[in-house]
C-alpha positions as CSV (number, residue, x, y, z in Angstrom):
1,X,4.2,4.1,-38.0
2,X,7.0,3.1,-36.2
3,X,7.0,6.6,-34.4
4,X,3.5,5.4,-33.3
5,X,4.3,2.0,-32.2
6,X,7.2,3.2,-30.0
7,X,4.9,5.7,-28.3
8,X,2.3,3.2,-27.7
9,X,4.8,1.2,-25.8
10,X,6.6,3.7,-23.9
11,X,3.6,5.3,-22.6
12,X,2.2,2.1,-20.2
13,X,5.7,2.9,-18.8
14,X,5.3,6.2,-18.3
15,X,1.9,5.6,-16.7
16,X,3.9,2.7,-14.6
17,X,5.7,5.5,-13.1
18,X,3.5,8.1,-12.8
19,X,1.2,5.4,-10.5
20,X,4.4,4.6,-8.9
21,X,5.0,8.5,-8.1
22,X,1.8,8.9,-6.8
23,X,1.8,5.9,-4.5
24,X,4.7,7.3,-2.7
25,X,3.1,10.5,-2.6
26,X,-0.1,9.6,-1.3
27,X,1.8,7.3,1.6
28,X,4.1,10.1,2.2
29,X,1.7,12.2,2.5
30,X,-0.4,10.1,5.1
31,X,2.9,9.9,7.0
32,X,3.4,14.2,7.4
33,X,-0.4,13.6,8.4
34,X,0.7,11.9,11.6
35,X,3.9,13.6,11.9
36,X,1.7,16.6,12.2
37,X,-1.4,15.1,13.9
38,X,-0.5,16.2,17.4
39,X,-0.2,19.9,16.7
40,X,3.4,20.0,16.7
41,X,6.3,18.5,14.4
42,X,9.1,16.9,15.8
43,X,12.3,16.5,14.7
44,X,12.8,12.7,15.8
45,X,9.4,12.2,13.7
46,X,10.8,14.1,10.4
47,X,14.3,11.7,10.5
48,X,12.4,9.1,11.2
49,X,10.4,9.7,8.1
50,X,13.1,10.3,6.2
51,X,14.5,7.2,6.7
52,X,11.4,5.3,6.2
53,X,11.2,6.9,2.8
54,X,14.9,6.8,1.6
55,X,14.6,3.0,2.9
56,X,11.2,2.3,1.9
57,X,11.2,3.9,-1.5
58,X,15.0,3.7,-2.3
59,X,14.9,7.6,-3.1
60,X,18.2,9.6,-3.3
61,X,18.9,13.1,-1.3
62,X,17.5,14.7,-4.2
63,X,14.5,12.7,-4.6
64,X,14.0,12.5,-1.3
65,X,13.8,16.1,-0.4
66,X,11.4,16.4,-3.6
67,X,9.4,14.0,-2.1
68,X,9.3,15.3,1.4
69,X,8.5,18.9,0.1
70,X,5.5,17.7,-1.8
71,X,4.1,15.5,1.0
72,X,4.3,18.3,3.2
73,X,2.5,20.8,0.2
74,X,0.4,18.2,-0.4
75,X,-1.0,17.2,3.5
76,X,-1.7,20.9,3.7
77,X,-3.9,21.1,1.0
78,X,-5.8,18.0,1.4
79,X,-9.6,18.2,2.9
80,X,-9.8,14.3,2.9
81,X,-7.7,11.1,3.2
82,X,-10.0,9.0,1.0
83,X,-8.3,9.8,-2.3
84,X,-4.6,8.3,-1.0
85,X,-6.2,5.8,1.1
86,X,-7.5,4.4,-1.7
87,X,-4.6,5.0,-4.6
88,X,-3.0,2.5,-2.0
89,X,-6.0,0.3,-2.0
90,X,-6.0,-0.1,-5.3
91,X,-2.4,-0.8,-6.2
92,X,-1.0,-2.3,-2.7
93,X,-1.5,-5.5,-1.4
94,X,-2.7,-6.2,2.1
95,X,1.1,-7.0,3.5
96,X,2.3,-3.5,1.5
97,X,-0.9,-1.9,3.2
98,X,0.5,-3.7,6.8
99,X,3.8,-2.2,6.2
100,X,2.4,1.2,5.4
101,X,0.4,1.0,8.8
102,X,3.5,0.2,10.7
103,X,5.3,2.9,9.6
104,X,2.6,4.9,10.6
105,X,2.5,4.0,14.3
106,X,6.8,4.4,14.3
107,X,6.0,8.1,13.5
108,X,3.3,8.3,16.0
109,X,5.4,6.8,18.4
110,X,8.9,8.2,17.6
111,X,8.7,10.6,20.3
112,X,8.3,8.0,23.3
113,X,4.5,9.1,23.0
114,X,1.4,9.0,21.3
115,X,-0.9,11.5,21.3
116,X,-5.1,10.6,21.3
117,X,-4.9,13.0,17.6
118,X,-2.0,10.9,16.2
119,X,-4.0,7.6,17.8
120,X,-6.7,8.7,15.9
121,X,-5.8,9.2,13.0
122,X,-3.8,6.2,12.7
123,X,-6.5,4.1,13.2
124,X,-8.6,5.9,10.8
125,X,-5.8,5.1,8.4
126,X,-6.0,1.2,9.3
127,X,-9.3,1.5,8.6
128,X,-9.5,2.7,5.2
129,X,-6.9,0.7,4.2
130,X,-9.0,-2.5,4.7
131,X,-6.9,-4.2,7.6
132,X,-8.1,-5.6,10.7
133,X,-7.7,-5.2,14.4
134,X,-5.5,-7.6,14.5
135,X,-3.1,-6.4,11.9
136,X,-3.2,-3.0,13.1
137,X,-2.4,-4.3,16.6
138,X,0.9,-6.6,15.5
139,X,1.7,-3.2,13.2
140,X,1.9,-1.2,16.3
141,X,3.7,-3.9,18.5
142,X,6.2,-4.4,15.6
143,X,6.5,-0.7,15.8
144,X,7.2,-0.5,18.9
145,X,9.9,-3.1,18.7
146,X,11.6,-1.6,16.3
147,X,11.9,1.7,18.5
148,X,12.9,0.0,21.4
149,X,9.6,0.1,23.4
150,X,8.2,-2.0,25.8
């Protein structure tokens, strides 16, 4: 019985971090979308990733690189952006969701341009994330801050 009662607690746990490793995949993954969005990948958009993931996420080399690799396995595969969009939707708040969004426009923008595909798709992320115009037009001025653009 007490076999039983320790698996009963450990498990929320364990279903705590499995949500948590599959929130960072799903944004990940949206962000290798828009690193990849305009046909090419860059390799100012893949540090810039990185960083936003180590920071973001608090990940380790290791973890990191795990990470990236499945992103990258995982945008490949996908045939819709639905099922992360609303993982995030579910278990984000709005200001998370914001966040999320502004790293989005860094990577579209990490290259001193944007690209009508990476414009796109952004925007069609903003959208199913629930947030406004507004929201998605401070995310992309604090974006652009952040990089140093005027």
């Amino acid at each position: 019985m007490l076999k039983s009662l320790k698996k009963l607690i450990k498990r929320p746990q364990h279903r705590s971090e499995d949500r948590e490793l599959e929130l960072k995949l799903a944004a990940a993954t949206l962000m290798f979308e828009v690193v990849r969005s305009d046909g090419r990948v860059d390799d100012v958009e893949l540090i810039y990733m990185e960083e936003i993931l180590r920071r973001e996420f608090n990940l380790d080399d290791e973890e990191l690189s795990e990470l990236f690799k499945q992103a990258k396995s995982t945008a490949h595969e996908a045939t819709s952006l639905h099922n992360f969009t609303r993982e995030i939707c579910d278990n984000w708040g709005n200001a998370k969701r914001a966040k999320l969004l502004e790293y989005l426009w860094t990577l579209a923008l990490a290259d001193d341009q944007i690209d009508p595909h990476e414009r796109h798709l952004v925007r069609k992320v903003a959208g199913l994330l629930h947030l406004n115009e507004k929201q998605i037009i401070q995310s992309r001025e604090r974006a652009k801050r952040q990089l140093g653009i005027d």
